[in-house]
MILO-19490 format. One record per residue (C-alpha): residue number from 1; x, y, z negated. Coordinates in pm, 1 decimal. Layout:
# MILO-19490
bagu:x:y:z
NUM:X:Y:Z
...
END
This chain:
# MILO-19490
bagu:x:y:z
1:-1425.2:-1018.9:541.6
2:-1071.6:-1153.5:550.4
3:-976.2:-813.4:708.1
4:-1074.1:-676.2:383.3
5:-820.1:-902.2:179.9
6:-535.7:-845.3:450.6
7:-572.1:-475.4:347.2
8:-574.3:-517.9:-33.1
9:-322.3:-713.0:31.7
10:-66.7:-468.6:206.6
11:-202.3:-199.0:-28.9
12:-76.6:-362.7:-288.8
13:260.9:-485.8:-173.4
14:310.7:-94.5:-86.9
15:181.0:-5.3:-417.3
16:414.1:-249.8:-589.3
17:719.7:-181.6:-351.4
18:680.1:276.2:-453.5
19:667.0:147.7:-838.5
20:976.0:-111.4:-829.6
21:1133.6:-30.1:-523.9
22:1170.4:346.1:-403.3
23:1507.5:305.0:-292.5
24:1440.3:54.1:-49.5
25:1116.5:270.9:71.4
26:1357.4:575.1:122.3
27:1598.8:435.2:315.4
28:1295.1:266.2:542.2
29:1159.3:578.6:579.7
30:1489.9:732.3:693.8
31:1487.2:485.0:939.0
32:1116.0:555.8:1028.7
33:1207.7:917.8:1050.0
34:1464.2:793.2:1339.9
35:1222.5:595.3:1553.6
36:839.5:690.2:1421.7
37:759.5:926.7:1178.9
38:849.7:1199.7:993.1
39:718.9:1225.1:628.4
40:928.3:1224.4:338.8
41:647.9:1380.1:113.9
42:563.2:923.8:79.3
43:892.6:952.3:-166.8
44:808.6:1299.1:-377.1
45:464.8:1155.4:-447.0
46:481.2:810.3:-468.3
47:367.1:728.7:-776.9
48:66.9:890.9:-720.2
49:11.3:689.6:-406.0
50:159.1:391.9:-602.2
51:-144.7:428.3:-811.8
52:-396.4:528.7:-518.3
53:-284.1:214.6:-333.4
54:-334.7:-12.8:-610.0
55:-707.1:71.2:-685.1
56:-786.0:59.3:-287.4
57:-575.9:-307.8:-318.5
58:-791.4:-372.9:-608.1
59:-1149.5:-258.2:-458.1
60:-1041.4:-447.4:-151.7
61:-963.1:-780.2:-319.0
62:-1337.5:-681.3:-507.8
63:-1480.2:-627.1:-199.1
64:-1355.0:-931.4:-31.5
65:-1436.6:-1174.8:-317.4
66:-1781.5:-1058.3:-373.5
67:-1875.1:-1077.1:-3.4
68:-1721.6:-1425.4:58.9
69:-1897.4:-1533.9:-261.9
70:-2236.7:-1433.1:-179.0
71:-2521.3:-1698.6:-148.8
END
């Protein structure tokens, strides 16, 4: 259950973070590109995952509430 909020959690600090901050993103991802990964399609589309990542942050927190509040 409280793996459930962790997630809608992190969704939504990513969501929040491609709305407000896609410079900061970019430049992480550069650095990602470096050591990790390679995908720079994150920046193109982000407000599309912006939005993506806040409903799964919202159905998480949904999720998490209702099962922790069942009786």
């Amino acid at each position: 259950m409280i793996i459930l909020i962790v997630i809608g959690v992190v969704s939504f600090l990513f969501a929040i973070a491609l709305f407000f901050f896609p410079d900061q993103l970019k430049k992480m991802n550069e650095m990602g590109n470096q050591i990790l990964f390679t995908d720079e399609r994150a920046i193109v589309y982000r407000k599309i995952a912006g939005i993506l990542l806040l409903l799964l942050s919202f159905l998480f927190f949904f999720i998490g509430y209702y099962i922790t509040n069942i009786k």
